[in-house]
N, C-alpha and C positions, 0 to 999 in steps of 0.2 A: 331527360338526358340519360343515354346507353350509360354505365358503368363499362369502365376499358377496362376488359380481359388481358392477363399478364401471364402468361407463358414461361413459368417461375424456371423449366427446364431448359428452356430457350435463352434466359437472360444469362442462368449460371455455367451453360456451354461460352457462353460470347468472353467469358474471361475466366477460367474455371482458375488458376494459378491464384488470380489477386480472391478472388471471393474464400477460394480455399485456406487463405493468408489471412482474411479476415477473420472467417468463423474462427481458424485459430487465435485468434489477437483476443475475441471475445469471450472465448473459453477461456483463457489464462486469466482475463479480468476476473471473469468468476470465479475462480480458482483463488486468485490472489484477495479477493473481499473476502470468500469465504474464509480464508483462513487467517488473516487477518483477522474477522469479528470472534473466531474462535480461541485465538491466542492475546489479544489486544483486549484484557477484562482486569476489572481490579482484583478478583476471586486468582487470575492467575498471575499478575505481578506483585498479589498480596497477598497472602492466604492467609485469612483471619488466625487459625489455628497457631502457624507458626507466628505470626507478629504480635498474638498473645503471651506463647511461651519467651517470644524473646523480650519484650517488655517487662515481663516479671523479674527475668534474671539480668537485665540493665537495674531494674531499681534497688533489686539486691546486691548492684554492684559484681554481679558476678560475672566477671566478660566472656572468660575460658566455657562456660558452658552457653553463651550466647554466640558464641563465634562454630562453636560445635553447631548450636541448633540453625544457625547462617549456611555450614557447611551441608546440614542435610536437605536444606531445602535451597538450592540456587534460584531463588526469583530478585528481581528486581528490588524489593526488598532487601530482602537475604545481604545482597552482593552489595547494595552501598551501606548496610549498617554495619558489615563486616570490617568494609574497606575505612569506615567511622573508630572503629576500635582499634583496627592495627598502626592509625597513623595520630590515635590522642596524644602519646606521648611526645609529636613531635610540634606540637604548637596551633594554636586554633586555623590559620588561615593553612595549613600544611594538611590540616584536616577538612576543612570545608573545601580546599580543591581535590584530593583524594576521591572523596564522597560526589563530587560532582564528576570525576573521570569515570567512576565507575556506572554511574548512573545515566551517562553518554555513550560509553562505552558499549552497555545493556542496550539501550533504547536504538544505538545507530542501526543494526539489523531492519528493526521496526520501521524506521522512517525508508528505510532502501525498497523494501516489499510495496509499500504503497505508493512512491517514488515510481514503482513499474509503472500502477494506474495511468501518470501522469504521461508516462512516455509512450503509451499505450494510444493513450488520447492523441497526440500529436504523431507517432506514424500511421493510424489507422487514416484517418483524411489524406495522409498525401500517396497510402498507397491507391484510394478508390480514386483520386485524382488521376492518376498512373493510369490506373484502368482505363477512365474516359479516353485522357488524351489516346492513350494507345486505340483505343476503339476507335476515335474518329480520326487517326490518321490513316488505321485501313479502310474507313468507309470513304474517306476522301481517294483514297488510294486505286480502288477498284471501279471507284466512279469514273476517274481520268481512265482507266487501263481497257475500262469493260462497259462503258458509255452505259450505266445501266439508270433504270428510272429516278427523280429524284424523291418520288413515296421510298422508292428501297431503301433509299440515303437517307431520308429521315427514321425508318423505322430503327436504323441499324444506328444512328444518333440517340436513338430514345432509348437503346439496350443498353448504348456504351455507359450511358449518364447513371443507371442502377449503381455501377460504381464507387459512384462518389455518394451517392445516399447511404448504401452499406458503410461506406470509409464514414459517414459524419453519424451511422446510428452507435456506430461501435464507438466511435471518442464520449459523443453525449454518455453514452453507459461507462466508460471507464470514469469518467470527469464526473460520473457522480459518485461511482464509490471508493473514488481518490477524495472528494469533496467531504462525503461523510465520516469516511475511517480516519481523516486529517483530523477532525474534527474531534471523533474519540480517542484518536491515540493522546493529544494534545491533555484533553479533558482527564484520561485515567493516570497518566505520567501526573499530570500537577497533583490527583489525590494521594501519589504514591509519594513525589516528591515532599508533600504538607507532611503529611506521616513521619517521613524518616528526619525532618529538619525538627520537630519534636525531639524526639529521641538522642538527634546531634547536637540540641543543644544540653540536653542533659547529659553529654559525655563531656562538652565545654567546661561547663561548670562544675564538673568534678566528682566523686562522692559525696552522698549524704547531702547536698546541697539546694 
């Protein structure tokens, strides 16, 4: 059986706008994974260093220089054990929603970035769809106008359809590194979160306790 020769310059003249749309779509996915997986770590919503220093000066009870050490490093961390300290004096449940605004507040960026993947996923198919149909309304189109062969008609069918394979390779590839960074945003937010509900509960309970 011949292998069908594909004419890669042929196919991406037949719609160069929607293909051009696409590579874009796919660059941005990789764009948006990569940095994603660079930003989206426990090293950077936690940084062992700081959640050391500030554990030491909670047990010593010493807030002012824990809210200092919160202020120099704004991570994920940082920002709900801060937001822990500034609201003990107003009652345990005034503080565990405090700590949880902040901790949502932080994270909602996170979830919006990888949010694109998914949206990524879902217009890339309907833009190579676009392509097709547009492709085989002008092959129908010239067919009627210009009575031409119907091998022309199917060739010029078999180019439109590249379309929609581009549109369905670009979602498969967003839809996985939406699939996997869902996955570790999820997974590093709950080690950050276990972390800080430590430390909030020993702002609950008081000094020396």
């Amino acid at each position: 059986m011949d292998l069908v020769q594909i004419d890669l310059h042929q196919v991406f003249s037949s719609a160069p706008l929607i293909y051009s749309l696409l590579a874009l779509l796919s660059m941005c996915a990789v764009m948006i994974a990569l940095y994603s997986l660079l930003t989206v770590r426990t090293s950077h919503l936690m940084p062992v260093r700081y959640r050391h220093a500030i554990e030491r000066s909670l047990d010593q009870d010493n807030y002012d220089k824990a809210l200092a050490l919160c202020s120099e490093n704004p991570s994920l961390f940082s920002k709900m054990i801060a937001a822990g300290i500034r609201s003990k004096g107003l009652g345990h449940q005034a503080l565990l929603d405090a700590v949880k605004s902040e901790g949502k507040r932080y994270s909602t960026p996170f979830w919006q970035k990888i949010a694109l993947l998914n949206d990524i996923a879902v217009i890339a198919p309907m833009l190579g769809l676009l392509g097709t149909v547009t492709g085989m309304f002008y092959a129908f189109y010239d067919l009627n106008r210009s009575l031409e062969s119907v091998t022309s008609l199917f060739d010029g069918l078999g180019i439109s359809v590249g379309t929609t394979v581009a549109g369905l390779m670009v979602a498969i590839l967003a839809m996985i590194f939406y699939t996997l960074l869902k996955y570790r945003l999820i997974r590093t937010l709950s080690s950050v979160e276990n972390e800080v509900a430590l430390h909030i509960g020993r702002l609950i309970r008081g000094p020396h306790s």
